[in-house]
VEXDREN-560976 format. One record per residue (C-alpha): x, y, z; residue in three letters. Coordinates in Angstrom, 1 decimal. Layout:
<atoms>
+--------+--------+--------+--------+
|      X |      Y |      Z | residu |
+--------+--------+--------+--------+
|      X |      Y |      Z |    ala |
...
+--------+--------+--------+--------+
</atoms>
This chain:
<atoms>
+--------+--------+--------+--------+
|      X |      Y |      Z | residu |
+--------+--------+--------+--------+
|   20.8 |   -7.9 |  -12.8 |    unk |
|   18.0 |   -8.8 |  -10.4 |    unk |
|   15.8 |  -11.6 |  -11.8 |    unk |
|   13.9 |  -11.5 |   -8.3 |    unk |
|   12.8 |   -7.6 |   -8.6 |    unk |
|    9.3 |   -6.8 |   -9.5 |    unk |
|    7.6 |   -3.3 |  -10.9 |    unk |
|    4.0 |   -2.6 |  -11.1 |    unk |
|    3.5 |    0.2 |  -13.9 |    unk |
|    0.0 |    1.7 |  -14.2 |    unk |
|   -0.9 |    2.6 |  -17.7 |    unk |
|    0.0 |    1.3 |  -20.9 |    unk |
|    0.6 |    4.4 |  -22.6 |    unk |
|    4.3 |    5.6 |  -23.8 |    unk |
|    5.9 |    5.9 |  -21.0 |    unk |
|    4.6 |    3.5 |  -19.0 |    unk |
|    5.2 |    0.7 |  -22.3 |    unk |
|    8.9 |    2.2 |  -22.9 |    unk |
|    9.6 |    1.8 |  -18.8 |    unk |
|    8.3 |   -1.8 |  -19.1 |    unk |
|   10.7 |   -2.6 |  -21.8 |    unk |
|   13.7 |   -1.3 |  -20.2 |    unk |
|   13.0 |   -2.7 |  -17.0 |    unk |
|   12.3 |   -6.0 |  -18.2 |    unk |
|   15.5 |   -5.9 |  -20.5 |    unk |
|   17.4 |   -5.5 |  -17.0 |    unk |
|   16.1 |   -8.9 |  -16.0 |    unk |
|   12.9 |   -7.3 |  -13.1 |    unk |
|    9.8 |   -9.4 |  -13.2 |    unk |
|    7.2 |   -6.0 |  -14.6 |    unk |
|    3.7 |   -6.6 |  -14.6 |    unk |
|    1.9 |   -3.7 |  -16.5 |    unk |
|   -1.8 |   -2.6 |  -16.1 |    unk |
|   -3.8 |   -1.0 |  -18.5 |    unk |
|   -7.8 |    0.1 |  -17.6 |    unk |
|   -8.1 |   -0.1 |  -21.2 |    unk |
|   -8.9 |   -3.5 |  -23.5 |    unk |
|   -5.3 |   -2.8 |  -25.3 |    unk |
|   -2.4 |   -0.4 |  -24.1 |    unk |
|   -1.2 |    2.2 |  -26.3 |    unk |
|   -4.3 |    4.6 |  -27.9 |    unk |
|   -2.7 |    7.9 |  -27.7 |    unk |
|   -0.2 |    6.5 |  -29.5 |    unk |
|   -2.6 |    4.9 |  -32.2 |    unk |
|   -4.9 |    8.5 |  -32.8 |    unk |
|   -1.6 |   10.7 |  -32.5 |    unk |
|   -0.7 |   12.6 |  -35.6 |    unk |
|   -3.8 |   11.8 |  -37.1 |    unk |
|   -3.1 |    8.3 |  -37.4 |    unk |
|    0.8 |    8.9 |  -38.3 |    unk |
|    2.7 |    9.4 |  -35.2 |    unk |
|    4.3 |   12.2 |  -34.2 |    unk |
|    6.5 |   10.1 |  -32.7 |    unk |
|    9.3 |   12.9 |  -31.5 |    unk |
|   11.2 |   16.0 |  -32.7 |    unk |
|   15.4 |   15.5 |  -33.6 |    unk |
|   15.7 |   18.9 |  -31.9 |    unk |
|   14.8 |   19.0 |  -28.2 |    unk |
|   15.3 |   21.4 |  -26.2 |    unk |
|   14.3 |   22.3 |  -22.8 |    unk |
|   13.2 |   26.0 |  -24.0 |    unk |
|   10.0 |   23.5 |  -25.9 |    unk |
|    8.3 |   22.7 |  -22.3 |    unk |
|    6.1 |   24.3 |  -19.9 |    unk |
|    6.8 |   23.7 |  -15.8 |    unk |
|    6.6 |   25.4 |  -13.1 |    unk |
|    9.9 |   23.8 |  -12.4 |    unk |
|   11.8 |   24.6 |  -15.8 |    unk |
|   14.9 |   22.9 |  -15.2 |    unk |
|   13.5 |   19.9 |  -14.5 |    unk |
|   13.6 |   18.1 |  -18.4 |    unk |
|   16.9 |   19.1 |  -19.0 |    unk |
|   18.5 |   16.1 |  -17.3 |    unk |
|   16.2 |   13.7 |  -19.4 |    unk |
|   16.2 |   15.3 |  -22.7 |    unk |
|   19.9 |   14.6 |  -22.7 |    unk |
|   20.1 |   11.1 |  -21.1 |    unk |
|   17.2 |    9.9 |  -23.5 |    unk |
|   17.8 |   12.4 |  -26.1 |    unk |
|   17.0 |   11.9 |  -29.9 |    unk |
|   19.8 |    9.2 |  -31.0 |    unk |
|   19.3 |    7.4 |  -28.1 |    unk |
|   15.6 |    7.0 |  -28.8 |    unk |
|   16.3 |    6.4 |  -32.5 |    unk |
|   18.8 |    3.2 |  -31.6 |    unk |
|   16.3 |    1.9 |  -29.6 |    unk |
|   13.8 |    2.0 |  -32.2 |    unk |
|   16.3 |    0.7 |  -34.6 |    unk |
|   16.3 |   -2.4 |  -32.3 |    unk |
|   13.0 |   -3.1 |  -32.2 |    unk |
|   12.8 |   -2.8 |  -36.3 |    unk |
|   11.4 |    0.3 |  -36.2 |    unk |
|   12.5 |    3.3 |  -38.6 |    unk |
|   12.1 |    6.9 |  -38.6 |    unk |
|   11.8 |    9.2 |  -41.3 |    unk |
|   13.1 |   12.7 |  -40.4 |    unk |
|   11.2 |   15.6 |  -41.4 |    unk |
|   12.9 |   19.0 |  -42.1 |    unk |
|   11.4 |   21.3 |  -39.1 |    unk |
|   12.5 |   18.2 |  -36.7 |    unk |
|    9.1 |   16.1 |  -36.3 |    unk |
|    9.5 |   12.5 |  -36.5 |    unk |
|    7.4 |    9.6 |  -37.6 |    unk |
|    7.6 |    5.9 |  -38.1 |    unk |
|    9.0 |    5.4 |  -41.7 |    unk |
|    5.9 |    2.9 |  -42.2 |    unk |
|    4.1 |    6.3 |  -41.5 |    unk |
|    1.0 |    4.5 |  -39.4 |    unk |
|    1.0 |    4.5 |  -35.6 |    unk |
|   -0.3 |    1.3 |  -35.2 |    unk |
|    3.2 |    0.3 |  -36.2 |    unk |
|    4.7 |    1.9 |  -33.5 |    unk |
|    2.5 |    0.3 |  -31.2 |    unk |
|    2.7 |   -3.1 |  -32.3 |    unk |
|    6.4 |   -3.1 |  -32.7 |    unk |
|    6.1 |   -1.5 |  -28.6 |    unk |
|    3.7 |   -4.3 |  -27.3 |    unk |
|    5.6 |   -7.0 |  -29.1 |    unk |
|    8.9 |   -6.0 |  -27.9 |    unk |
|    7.8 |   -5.6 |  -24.2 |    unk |
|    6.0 |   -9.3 |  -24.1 |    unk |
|    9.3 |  -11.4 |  -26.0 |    unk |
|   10.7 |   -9.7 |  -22.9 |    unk |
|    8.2 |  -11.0 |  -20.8 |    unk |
|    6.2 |   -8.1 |  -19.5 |    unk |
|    2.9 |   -9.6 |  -17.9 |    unk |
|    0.1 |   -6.9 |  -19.5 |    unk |
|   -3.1 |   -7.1 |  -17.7 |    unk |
|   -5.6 |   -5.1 |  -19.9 |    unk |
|   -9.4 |   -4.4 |  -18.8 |    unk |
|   -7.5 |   -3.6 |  -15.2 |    unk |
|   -8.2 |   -0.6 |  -13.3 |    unk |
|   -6.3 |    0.1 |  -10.3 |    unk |
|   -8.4 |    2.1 |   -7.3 |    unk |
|   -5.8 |    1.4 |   -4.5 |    unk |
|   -2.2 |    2.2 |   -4.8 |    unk |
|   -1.1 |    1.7 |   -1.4 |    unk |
|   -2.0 |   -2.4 |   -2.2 |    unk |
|    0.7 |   -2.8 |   -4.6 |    unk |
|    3.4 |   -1.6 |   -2.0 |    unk |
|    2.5 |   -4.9 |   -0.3 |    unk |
|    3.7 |   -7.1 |   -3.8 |    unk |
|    6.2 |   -5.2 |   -5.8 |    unk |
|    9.0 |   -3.8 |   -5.0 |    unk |
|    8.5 |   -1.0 |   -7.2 |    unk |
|    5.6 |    1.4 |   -7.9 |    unk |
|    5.4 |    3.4 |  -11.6 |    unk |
|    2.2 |    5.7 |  -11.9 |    unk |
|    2.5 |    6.2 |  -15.7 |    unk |
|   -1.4 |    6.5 |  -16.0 |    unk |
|   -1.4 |   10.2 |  -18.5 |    unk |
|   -3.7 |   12.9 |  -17.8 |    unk |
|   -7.2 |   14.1 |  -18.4 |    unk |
|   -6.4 |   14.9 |  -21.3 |    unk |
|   -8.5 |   12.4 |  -24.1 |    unk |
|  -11.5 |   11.5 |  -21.7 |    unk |
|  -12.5 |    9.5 |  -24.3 |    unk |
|   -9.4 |    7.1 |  -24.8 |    unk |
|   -9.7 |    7.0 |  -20.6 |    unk |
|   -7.5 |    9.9 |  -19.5 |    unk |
|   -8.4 |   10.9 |  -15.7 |    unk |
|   -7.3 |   12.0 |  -12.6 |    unk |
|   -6.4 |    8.6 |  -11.5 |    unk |
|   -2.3 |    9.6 |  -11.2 |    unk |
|   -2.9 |   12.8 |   -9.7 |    unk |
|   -5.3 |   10.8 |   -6.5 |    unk |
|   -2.3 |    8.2 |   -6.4 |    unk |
|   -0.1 |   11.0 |   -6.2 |    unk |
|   -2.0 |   12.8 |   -3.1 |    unk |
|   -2.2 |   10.2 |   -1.4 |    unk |
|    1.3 |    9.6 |   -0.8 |    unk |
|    1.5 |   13.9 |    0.0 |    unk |
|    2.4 |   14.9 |   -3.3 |    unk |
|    1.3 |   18.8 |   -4.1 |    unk |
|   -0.8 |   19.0 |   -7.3 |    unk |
|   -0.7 |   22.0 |   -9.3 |    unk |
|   -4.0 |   22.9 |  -11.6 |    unk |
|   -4.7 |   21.0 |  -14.5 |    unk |
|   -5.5 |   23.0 |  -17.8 |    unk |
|   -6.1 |   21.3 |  -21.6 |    unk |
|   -3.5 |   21.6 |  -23.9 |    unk |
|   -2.8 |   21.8 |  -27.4 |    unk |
|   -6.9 |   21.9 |  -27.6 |    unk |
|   -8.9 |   24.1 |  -29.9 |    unk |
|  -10.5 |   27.5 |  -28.6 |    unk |
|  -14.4 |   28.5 |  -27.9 |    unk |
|  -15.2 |   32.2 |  -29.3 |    unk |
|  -17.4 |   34.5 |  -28.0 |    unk |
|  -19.4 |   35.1 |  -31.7 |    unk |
|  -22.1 |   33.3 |  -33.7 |    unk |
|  -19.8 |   34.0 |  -36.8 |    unk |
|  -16.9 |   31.7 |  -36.4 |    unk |
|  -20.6 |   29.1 |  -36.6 |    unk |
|  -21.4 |   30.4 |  -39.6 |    unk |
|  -17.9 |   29.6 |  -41.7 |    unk |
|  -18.1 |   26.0 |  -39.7 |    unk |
|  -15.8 |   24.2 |  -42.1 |    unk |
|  -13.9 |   26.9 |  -43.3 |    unk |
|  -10.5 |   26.2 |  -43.4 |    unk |
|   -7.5 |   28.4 |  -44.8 |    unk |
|   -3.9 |   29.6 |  -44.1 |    unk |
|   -2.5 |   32.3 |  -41.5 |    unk |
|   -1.3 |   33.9 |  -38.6 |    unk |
|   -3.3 |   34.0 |  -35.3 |    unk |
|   -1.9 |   36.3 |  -32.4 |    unk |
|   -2.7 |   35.4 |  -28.8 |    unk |
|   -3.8 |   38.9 |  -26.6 |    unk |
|   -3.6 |   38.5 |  -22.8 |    unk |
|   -5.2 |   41.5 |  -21.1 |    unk |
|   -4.9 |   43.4 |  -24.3 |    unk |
|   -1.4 |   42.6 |  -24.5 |    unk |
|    1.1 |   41.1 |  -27.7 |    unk |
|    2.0 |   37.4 |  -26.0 |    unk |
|    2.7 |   35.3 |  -29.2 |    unk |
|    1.6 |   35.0 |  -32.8 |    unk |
|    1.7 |   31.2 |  -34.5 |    unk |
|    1.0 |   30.9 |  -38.6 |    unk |
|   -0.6 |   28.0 |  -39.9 |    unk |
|   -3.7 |   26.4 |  -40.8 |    unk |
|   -7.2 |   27.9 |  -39.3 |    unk |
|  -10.7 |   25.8 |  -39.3 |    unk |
|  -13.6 |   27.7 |  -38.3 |    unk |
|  -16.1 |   25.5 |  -36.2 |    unk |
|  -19.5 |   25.7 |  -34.9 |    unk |
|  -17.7 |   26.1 |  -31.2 |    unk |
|  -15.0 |   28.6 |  -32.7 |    unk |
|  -11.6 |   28.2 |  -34.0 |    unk |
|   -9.5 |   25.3 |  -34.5 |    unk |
|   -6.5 |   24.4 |  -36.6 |    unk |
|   -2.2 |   24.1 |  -35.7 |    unk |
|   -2.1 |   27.6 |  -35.8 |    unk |
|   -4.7 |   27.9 |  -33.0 |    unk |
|   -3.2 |   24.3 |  -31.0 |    unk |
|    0.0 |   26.2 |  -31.1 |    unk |
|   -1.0 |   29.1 |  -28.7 |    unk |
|   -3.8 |   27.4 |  -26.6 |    unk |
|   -1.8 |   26.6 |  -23.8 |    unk |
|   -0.8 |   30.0 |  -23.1 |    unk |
|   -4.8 |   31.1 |  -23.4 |    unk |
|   -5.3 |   28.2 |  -21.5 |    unk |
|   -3.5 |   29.1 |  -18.7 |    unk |
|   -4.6 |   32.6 |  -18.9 |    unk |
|   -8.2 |   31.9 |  -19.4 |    unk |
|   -7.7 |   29.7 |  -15.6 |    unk |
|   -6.1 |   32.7 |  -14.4 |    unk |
|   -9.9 |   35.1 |  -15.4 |    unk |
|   -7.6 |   37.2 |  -17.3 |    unk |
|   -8.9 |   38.6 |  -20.4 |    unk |
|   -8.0 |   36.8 |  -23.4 |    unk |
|   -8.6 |   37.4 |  -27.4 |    unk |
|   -7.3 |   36.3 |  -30.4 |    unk |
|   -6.4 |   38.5 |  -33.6 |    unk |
|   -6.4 |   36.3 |  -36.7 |    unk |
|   -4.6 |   37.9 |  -40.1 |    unk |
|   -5.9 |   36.0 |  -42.6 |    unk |
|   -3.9 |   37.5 |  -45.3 |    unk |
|   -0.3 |   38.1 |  -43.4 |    unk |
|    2.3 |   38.4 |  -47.0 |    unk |
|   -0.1 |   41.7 |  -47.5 |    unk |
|    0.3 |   45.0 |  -45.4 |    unk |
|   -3.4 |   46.9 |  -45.3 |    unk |
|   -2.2 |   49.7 |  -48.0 |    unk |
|   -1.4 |   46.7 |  -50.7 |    unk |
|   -4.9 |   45.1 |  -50.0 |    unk |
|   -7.1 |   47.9 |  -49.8 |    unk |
|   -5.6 |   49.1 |  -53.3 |    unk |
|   -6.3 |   45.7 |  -54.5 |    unk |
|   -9.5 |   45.9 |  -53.2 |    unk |
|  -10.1 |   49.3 |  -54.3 |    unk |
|   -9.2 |   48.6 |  -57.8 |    unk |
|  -11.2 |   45.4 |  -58.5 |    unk |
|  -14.0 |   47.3 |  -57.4 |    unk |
|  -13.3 |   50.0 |  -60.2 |    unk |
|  -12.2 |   47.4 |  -63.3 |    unk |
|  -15.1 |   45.4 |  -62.3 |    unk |
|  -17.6 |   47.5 |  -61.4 |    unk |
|  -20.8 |   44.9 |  -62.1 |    unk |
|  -19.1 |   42.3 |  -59.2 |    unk |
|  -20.4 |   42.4 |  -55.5 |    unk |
|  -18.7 |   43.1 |  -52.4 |    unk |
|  -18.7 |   38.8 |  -52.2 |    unk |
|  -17.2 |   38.3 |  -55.6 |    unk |
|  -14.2 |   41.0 |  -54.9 |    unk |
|  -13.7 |   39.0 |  -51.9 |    unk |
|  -13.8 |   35.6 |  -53.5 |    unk |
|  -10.0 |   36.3 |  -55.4 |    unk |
|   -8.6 |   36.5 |  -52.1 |    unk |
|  -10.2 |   34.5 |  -49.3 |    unk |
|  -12.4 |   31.5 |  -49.2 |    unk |
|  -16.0 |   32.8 |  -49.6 |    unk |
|  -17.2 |   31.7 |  -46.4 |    unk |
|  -15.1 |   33.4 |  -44.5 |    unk |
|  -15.5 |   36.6 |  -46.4 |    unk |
|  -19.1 |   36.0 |  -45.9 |    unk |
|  -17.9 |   36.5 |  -42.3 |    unk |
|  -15.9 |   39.1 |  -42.8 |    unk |
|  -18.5 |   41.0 |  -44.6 |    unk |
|  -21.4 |   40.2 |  -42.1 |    unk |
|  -19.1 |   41.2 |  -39.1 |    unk |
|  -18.8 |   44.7 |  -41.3 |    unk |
|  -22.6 |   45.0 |  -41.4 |    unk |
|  -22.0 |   45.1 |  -45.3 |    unk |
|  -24.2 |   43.4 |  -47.9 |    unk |
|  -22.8 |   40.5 |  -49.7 |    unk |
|  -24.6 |   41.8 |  -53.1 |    unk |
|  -23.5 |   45.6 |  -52.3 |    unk |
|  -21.9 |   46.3 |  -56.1 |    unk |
|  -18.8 |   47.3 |  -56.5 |    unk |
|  -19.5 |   50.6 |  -57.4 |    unk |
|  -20.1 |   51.6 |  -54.1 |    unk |
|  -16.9 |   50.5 |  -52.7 |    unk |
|  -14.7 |   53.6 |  -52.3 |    unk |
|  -10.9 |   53.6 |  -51.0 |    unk |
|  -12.3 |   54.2 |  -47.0 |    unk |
|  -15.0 |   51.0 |  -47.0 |    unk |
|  -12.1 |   49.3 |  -48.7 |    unk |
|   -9.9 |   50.1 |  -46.1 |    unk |
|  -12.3 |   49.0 |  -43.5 |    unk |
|  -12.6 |   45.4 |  -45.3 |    unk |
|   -8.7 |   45.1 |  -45.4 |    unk |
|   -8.0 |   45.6 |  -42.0 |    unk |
|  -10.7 |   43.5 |  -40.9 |    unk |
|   -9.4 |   41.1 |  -43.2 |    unk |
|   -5.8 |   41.8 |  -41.2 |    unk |
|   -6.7 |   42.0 |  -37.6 |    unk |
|  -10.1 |   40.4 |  -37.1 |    unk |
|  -10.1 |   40.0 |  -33.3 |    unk |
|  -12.4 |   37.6 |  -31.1 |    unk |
|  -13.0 |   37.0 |  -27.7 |    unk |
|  -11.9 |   34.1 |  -26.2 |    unk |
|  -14.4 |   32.5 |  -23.9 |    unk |
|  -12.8 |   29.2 |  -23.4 |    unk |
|  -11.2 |   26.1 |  -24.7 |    unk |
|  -12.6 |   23.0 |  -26.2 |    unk |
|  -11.6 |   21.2 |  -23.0 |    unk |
|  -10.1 |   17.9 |  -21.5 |    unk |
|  -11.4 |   15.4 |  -24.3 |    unk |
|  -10.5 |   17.0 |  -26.9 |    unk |
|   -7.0 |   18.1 |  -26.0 |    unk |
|   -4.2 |   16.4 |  -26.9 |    unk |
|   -2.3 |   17.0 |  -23.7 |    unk |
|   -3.1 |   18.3 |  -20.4 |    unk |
|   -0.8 |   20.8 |  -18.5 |    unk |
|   -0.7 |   21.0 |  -14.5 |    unk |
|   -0.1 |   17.9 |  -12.3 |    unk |
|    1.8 |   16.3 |  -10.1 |    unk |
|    4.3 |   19.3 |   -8.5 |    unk |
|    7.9 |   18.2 |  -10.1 |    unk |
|   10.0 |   19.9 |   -7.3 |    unk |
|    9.0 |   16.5 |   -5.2 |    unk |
|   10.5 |   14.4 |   -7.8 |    unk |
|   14.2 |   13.4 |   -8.6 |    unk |
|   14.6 |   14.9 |  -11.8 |    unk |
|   17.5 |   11.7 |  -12.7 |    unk |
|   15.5 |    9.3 |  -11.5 |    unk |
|   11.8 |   10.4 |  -11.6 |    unk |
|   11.4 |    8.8 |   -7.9 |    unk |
|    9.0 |   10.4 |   -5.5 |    unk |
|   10.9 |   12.3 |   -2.8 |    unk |
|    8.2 |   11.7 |   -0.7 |    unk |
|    7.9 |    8.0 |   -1.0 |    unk |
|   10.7 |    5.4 |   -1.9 |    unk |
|   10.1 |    3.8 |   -4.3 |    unk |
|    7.3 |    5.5 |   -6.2 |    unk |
|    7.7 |    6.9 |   -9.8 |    unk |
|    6.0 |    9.2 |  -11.7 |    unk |
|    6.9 |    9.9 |  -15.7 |    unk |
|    5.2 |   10.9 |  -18.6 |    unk |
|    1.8 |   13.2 |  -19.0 |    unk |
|    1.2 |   13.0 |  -15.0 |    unk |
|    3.9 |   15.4 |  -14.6 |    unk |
|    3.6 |   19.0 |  -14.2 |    unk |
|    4.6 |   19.2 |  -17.8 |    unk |
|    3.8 |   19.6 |  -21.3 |    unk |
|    5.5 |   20.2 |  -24.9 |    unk |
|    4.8 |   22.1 |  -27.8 |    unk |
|    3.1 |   20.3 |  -30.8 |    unk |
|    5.5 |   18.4 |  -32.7 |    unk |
|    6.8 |   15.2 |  -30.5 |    unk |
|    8.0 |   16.9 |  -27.6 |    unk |
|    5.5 |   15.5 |  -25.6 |    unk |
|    6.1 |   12.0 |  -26.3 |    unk |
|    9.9 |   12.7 |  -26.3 |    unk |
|    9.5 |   14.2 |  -22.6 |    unk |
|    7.2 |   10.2 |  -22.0 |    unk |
|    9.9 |    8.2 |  -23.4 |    unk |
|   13.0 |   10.3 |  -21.6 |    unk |
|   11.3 |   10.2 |  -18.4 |    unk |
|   10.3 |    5.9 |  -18.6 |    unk |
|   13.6 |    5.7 |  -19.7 |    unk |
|   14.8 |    6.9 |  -16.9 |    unk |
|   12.6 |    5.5 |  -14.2 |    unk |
|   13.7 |    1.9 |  -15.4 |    unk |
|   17.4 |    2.7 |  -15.1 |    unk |
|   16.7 |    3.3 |  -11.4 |    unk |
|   14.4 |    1.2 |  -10.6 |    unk |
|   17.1 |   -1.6 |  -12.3 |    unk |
|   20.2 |   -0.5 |  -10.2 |    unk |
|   18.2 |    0.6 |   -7.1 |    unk |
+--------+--------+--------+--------+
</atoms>
């Protein structure tokens, strides 16, 4: 133990709190700075308030690098039960869903934030909040260890920047491209405007260049942008990347995917017949949310009010597969403030992958968001920012 060792950490978000805690715990003097007026708000707004706070089944196969292997080590030093001890010590308890996500027991996030910030000052971790830092190179002069824990663009509005990624270059670390992550998609129609609000359950398949790259079910909001919803988070790091790339990239939404387009035109087909007074609308109306088959049926060039009469097995057809494989263009994302994660960032080939040190500059670390990457949606994200903390205060300790 080395009461005499001090650690400036810059940023107050998971990571940078969880690297605090275990640093201090090992006896180093850590003074944490946060540009913020209170540490931890990604933590407070994630999960909508609940905390997504990680996933019981990690696996390296969940994360997006350009260096792949690089998690692995972390994910199993600072895997699930280790993070759910911890927790455990500071009071806090998890309740365990059946897909893998984890939230606080308490199911609020300000829990798990208060539970954090307490725990870190009882071990005397100095937070300076309201502090930005502008020049790196000044606390090589005072402490004998640097953390930049500072995030990502990612949620402009709760402060997310650049600020790591300048830190980084000046010390000669390679950044690759930053894209928004887990962020909600701009479409190239005025129709996805016109069902703003619109909200149902589905599948929506991601097209590169024409081409099948994955298909995520789940809930789909229409917006006056375009198309938001898990289903939609799910794939828009892969259209994110793509749409960075100029490649051409759509989307194919089924909004009915337990039917197959003979079952549905039938059913179409014989509504019209048994009710032969309703409207194109009300036929519909029995099987998707009437705004969206407003949609469906203005993107058809067919009249709401056309009567059912006139609906024979081939317009029926023509409604079902629309209703199947209704396809939109993709003309960009919602971008860096409304994405819950960024991908890109600081290049992780010049970083020890056991100790998150620069290999470019002793004693400079780098974990969480500021790394060159990112999770899927469910807790990887914050599991990858508490592994890789974790992990910088063990060194950082022992060093």
């Amino acid at each position: 133990m080395n009461k005499t060792k001090k650690v400036a950490i810059i940023g107050g978000g998971a990571s940078g709190l969880l690297c605090a805690i275990f640093c201090a715990k090992e006896g180093v003097r850590v003074d944490l700075f946060e540009q913020n007026t209170k540490c931890a708000k990604k933590i407070l707004v994630s999960g909508n308030g609940r905390c997504n706070i990680t996933n019981k089944n990690l696996n390296p196969n969940d994360y997006y690098s350009q260096n792949p292997s690089f998690v692995e080590y972390a994910l199993k030093e600072f895997g699930f039960d280790k993070f759910e001890k911890f927790c455990e010590n500071i009071g806090l308890l998890l309740d365990i869903k059946e897909d893998g996500r984890v939230y606080p027991l308490s199911n609020e996030a300000k829990s798990v934030a208060s539970l954090l910030l307490n725990h870190a000052k009882n071990l005397g971790v100095n937070i300076h909040t309201n502090e930005k830092i502008t020049d790196i190179k000044e606390l090589f002069c005072k402490y004998d260890a640097t953390v930049v824990a500072t995030g990502s663009e990612a949620a402009t509005h709760l402060g997310g920047n650049r600020d790591g990624l300048e830190f980084a270059e000046t010390f000669g670390h390679t950044i690759l491209p930053t894209y928004p992550s887990l962020v909600q998609l701009h479409l190239k129609s005025n129709t996805p405007k016109k069902m703003s609000g619109a909200k149902t359950e589905g599948e929506v398949t991601l097209l590169i260049n024409n081409k099948n790259e994955r298909t995520c079910s789940g809930d789909i909001l229409f917006t006056d942008y375009g198309i938001s919803g898990f289903a939609v988070l799910d794939l828009s790091q892969e259209a994110s990347i793509a749409l960075m790339e100029f490649a051409h990239v759509n989307i194919s939404i089924n909004l009915l995917p337990h039917f197959n387009a003979h079952k549905l035109s039938n059913h179409i087909n014989k509504t019209a017949s048994l009710q032969p007074d309703f409207t194109a609308a009300d036929i519909l109306a029995g099987v998707i949310p009437l705004k969206i088959a407003s949609g469906i049926l203005e993107e058809l060039q067919i009249s709401p009010s056309l009567n059912a009469d006139a609906i024979d097995i081939k317009l029926s057809k023509k409604i079902a597969n629309q209703i199947l494989n209704w396809r939109f263009e993709v003309s960009d994302t919602h971008g860096f403030r409304h994405a819950e994660v960024s991908g890109g960032g600081v290049d992780t080939t010049e970083i020890n992958p056991k100790t998150f040190e620069s290999l470019k500059q002793k004693n400079l670390y780098f974990c969480g968001e500021v790394l060159d990457v990112v999770g899927r949606r469910g807790g990887y994200n914050f599991a990858f920012a508490w592994a890789s903390g974790y992990l910088a205060a063990k060194n950082i300790a022992k060093a």
